[in-house]
N, C-alpha and C positions, 0 to 999 in steps of 0.2 A: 256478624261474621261467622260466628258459632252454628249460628241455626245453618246459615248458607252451605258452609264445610260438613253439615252431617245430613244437609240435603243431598248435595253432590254426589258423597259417598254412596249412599244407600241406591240411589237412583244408579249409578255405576254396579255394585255388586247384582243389582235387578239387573243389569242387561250384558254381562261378561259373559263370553263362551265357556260351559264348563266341561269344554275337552281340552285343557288345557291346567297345569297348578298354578295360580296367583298369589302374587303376596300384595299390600296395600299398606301404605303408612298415611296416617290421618292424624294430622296434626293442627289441633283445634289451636285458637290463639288463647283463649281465657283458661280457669279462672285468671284476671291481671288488672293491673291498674290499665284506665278508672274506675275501675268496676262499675260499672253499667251496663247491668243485666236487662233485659227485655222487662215492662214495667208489669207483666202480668206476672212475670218470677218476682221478682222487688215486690211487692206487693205483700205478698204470701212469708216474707220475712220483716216486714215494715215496724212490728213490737215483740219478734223476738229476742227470745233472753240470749246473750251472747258470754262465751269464758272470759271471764276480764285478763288483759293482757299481762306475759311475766312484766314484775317490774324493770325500771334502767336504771335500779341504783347500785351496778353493779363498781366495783372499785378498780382500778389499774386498768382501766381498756386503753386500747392505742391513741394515737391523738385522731389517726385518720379514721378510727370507729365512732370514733367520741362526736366528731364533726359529721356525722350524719345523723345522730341523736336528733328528733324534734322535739325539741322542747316546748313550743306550743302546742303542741298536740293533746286534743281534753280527751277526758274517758268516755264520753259522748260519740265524738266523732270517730274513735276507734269501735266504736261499739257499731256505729252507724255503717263504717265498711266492712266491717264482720260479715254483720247481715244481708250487704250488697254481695260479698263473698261469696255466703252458701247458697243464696239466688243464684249466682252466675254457676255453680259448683251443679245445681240440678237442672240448669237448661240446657249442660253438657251431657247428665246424664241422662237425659231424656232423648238427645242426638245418637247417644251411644245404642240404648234400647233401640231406636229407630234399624241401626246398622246391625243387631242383633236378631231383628224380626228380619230383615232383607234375609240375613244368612240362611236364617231358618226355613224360608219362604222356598231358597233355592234348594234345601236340601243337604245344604253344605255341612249342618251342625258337627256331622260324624268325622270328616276330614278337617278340620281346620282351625287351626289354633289363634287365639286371642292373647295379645300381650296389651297390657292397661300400666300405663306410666307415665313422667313427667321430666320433662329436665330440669328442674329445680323449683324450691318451695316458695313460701311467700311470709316475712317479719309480720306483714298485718297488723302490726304496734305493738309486738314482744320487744321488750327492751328498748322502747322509742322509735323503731323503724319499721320501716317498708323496703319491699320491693325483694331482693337477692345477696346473693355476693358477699355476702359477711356467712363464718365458721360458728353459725349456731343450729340447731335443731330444726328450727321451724324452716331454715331456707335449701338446707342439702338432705336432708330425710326425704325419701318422696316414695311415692305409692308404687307398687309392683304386684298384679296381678295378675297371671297365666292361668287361661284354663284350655282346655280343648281334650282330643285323646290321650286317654293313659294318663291322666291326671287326675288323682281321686276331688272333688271337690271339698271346701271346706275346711282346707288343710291351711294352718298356720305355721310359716317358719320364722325362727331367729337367726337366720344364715348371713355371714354380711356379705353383699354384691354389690356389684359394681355397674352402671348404667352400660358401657362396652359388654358385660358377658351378655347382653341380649344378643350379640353376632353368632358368635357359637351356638348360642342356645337355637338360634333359631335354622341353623343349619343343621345342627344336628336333628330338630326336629323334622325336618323337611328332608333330611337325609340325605344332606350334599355335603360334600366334603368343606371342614372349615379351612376358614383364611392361615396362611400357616404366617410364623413368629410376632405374634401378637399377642400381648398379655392379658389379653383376655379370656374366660375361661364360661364353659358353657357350666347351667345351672339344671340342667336336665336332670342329672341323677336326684338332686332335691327335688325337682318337679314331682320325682316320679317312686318317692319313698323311699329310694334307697340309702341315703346317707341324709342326716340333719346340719351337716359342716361343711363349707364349704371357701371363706377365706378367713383367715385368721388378722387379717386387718383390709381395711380399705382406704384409701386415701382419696384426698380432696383440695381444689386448688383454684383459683382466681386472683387477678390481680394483688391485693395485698394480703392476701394469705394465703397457707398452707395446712393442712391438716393432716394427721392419720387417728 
């Protein structure tokens, strides 16, 4: 489905009129369970070394955290979807490169901005689980990278954001007026060096939890 979605893409930025400003949202389905990646990526991670998983012997978790716990699960097999993982992890980026040559192909490189993100992580057998939805690290942390104009490259921030300030951000980038009373808030100033701070907490929420 992967390859398919970043086929589409590229073949589309190849033939868009560019008298006109576009914007484009691509949204791949992986990396995800089952993880089965294409066997030429699986291949190419078939005996690598994988981080062994945090442990689950953590103390007081809820009952409804606890009941997701797999308990059969061996260090073997966590190890084994690891590595199915960062297969699937590069057959993404090698779709992304594809829609990066497109861009460059038409010229676009100088006008147009790139946002790189996820809406949510994956346990991968941190603490006995898979999949999302549980208030740990590996499942709500997720990847955020902007490049395009006026963006020095290479730049790291510790800024907390929130998946919504992409709306702002990208209006202001585009230079349309934002959506008004919405709490979200654009990240451009960070983008663009002028400030390192930007929220002072962030919250997070599903089903049986809550976070700040």
């Amino acid at each position: 489905a992967d390859v398919y979605i970043g086929q589409r893409t590229f073949e589309w930025i190849d033939s868009i009129p560019d008298d006109f400003p576009w914007h484009m949202f691509v949204s791949f389905v992986g990396p995800h369970d089952p993880f089965d990646p294409p066997t030429e990526y699986a291949d190419k991670y078939r005996d690598a070394d994988m981080p062994t998983a945090t442990p689950t012997d953590l103390p007081g978790r809820p009952a409804w955290l606890e009941k997701r716990v797999n308990k059969g699960l061996t260090a073997e097999k966590i190890e084994e979807t690891r590595r199915q993982y960062c297969a699937y992890i590069e057959c993404i980026d090698d779709q992304i490169g594809e829609i990066l040559d497109a861009v460059e192909r038409r010229g676009m490189t100088d006008n147009t901005y790139v946002i790189f993100s996820s809406d949510h992580g994956e346990m991968l057998g941190d603490h006995g689980l898979y999949t999302k939805s549980v208030p740990y690290e590996a499942s709500v942390h997720v990847p955020l990278i902007v490049a395009g104009p006026g963006i020095k490259g290479g730049q790291v921030s510790d800024a907390l954001v929130e998946l919504i300030d992409l709306n702002p951000t990208i209006c202001e980038l585009a230079g349309v007026p934002p959506v008004e009373d919405i709490d979200a808030r654009s990240i451009a100033p960070v983008l663009r060096g002028e400030t390192e701070d930007h929220r002072t907490e962030t919250v997070s929420g599903i089903r049986n939890f809550r976070l700040i």
